[in-house]
C-alpha positions, -999 to +999 in steps of 0.1 A: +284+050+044+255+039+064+240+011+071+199+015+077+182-014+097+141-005+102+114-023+111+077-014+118+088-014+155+123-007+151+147+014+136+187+017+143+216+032+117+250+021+123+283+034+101+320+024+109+341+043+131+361+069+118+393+058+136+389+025+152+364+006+117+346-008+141+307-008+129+289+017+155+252+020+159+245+059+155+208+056+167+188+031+179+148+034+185+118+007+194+084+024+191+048+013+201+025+007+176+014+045+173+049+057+168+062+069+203+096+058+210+105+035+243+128+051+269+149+041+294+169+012+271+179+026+237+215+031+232+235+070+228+223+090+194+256+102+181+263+117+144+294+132+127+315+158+147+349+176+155+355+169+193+394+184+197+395+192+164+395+153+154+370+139+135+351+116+154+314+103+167+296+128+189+263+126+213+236+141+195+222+169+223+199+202+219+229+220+209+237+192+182+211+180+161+210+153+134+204+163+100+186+126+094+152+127+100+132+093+087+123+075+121+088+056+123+078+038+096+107+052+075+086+092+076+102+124+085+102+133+117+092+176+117+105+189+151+113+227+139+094+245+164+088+218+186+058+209+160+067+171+163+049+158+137+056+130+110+051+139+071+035+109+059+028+122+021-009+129+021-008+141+057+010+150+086+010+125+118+011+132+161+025+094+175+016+116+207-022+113+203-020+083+176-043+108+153-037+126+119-037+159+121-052+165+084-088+154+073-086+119+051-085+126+014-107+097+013-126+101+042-158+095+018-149+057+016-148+052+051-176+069+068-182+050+098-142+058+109-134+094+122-113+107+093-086+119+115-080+077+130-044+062+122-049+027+112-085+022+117-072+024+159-053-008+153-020-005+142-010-036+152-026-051+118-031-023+099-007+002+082-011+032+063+018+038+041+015+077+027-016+088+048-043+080+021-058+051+038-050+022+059-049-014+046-045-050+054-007-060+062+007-097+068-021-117+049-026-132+009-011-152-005+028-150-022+040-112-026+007-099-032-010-069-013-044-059-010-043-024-019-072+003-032-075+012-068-053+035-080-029+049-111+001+039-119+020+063-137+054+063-154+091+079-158+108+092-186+138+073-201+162+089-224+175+080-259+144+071-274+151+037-263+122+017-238+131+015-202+122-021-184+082-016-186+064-017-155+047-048-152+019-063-129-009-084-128-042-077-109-075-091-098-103-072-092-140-081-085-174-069-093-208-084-077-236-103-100-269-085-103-298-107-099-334-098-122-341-074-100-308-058-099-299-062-065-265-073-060-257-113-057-233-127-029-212-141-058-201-121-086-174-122-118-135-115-109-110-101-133-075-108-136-055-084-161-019-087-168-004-045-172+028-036-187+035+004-194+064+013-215+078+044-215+102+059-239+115+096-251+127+109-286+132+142-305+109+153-339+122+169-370+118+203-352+138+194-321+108+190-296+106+161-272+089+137-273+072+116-244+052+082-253+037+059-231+022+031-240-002+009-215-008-030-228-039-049-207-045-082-216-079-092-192-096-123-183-131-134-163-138-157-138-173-163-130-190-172-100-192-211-112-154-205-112-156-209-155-133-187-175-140-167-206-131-180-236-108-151-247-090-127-236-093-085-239-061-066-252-061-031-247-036-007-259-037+028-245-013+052-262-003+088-249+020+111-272+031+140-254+050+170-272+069+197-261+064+226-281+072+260-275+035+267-263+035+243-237+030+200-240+006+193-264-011+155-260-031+131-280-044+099-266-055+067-284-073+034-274-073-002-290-096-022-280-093-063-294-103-096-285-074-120-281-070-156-285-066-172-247-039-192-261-015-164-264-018-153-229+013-146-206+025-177-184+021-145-156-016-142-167-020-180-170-011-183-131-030-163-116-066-167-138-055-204-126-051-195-090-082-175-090-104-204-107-091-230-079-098-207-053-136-197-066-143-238-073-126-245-041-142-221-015-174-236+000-195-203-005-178-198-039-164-165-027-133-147-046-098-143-029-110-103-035-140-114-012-122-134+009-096-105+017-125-081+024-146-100+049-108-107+068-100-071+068-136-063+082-134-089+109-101-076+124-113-037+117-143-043+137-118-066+162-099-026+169-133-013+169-144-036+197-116-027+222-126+013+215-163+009+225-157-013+253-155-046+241-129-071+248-096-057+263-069-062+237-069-065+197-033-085+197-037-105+166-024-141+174-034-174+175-040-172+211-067-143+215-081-131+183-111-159+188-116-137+217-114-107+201-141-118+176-161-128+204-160-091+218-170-077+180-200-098+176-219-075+199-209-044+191-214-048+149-250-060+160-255-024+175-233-005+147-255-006+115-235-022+083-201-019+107-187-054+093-192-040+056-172-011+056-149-023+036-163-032-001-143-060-021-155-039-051-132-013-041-102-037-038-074-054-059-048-076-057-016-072-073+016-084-078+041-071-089+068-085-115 
């Protein structure tokens, strides 16, 4: 059995010894921010092995490999053929040049970054998790993340019966169009509570059966921080049969108003937080907003230090005022540079 200790800068995997019990660290590694490993300190790589026909722990060398390959950021390192690359998901990574070696799949959404950048060029505040696209780490507030918009699918559970449903709540935000429709710099936020239940089950004729079920309840926040006097349910239903020509699906949508009342104390929370945070912000921004215009301010911080700006993008206490100070100039000569990233296009969730 092994024991797995990883961090965004370290990783080490111990086990016990085979004849002393002892706990032995197999591998130990500390890595820069783009991924390279430090030398000269970390201790012996040793896996496995026969040595005098006893079974034992044995150095790792180019004759004997380890078969475990999740290093940086908990990826697979690919060394067959000396390619030394990680497999991020989406895309394939060289900690050697701190670039990706695939085009962004959503390079559209961020055109003023080369689509081949790891991290937006700062990796000491942003990560990017399966190669998609970076995001904000280490702010918000409680367990929530600032992520981009995206599905969330299901599994299949067996016996008919209902596995634990997946369940989340979210806030997104969408600007106010003044008369002329022009966007506002305040605009309505939306908190919905998801739960998707999946179950399985056989019909008369012996087919399986595959239903999931997706239950919204929404609610709005509006600029004046006011919130709507009812609640949206919707109930989304997909029924998915196997038949001997292939899966055949229907789909179904409910669509109800709901009595605030009977919202979820999870709901409840976080419309509340929201609220407190809109009537309590002296622009009357969103915590959507809020995230957006950080995220921007530290993206053009990495930004700054790449065009010549201010030597360092270390984000502490001490020197990010500095670092702001070095960004100022340069978004003044890049055109929309501290808007690249558009709350519209975020959400914060939490998972429960």
């Amino acid at each position: 059995m092994y024991s797995y200790n990883r961090d965004l800068d370290y990783f080490s995997k111990s086990t016990q010894h085979p004849q002393t019990g002892e706990l032995q660290i197999l591998e130990e590694d500390h890595y820069y921010p783009y991924g390279l490993t430090h030398e000269g300190y970390s201790g012996n790589h040793q896996i496995f092995g026969f040595d005098d026909h006893m079974f034992t722990l044995i150095d790792v060398t180019p004759d004997v490999t380890d078969t475990y390959k999740y290093k940086f950021n908990g990826m697979e390192w690919q060394d067959e053929f000396d390619v030394n690359l990680y497999d991020f998901g989406a895309r394939n990574y060289d900690p050697a040049l701190g670039r990706w070696m695939n085009i962004d799949p959503l390079a559209e959404m961020m055109r003023r970054h080369s689509p081949y950048n790891y991290a937006f060029n700062n990796p000491v505040f942003f990560i990017d998790p399966d190669g998609m696209m970076p995001g904000g780490f280490g702010f918000g507030t409680g367990s929530f993340e600032f992520i981009d918009i995206g599905s969330n699918g299901g599994s299949k559970s067996g016996g008919g019966e209902p596995k634990k449903p997946q369940h989340q709540v979210t806030n997104t935000f969408q600007y106010d169009e003044n008369s002329a429709g022009n966007k506002m710099q305040t605009g309505t936020d939306t908190v919905t509570e998801t739960l998707i239940y999946n179950t399985s089950s056989e019909n008369d004729q012996g087919q399986a059966v595959y239903t999931t079920t997706v239950v919204e309840v929404a609610m709005e926040i509006d600029a004046e921080a006011n919130v709507s006097d009812s609640a949206t349910k919707t109930v989304k239903e997909t029924i998915t049969t196997m038949t001997d020509e292939g899966p055949k699906s229907t789909f179904s949508t409910d669509k109800t108003p709901m009595n605030a009342k009977y919202i979820s104390d999870a709901l409840k929370n976080e419309v509340s937080y929201v609220q407190n945070f809109n009537a309590n912000h002296s622009q009357g921004l969103s915590p959507v907003q809020e995230r957006a215009n950080t995220m921007n301010m530290y993206a053009n911080a990495g930004i700054s230090v790449i065009t010549g700006g201010v030597g360092g993008y270390f984000i502490n206490s001490l020197r990010v005022g500095a670092v702001f100070a070095g960004a100022t100039s340069v978004a003044s000569e890049m055109s929309g540079l501290s808007n690249m990233i558009d709350p519209e296009k975020l959400k914060r969730t939490k998972k429960l």
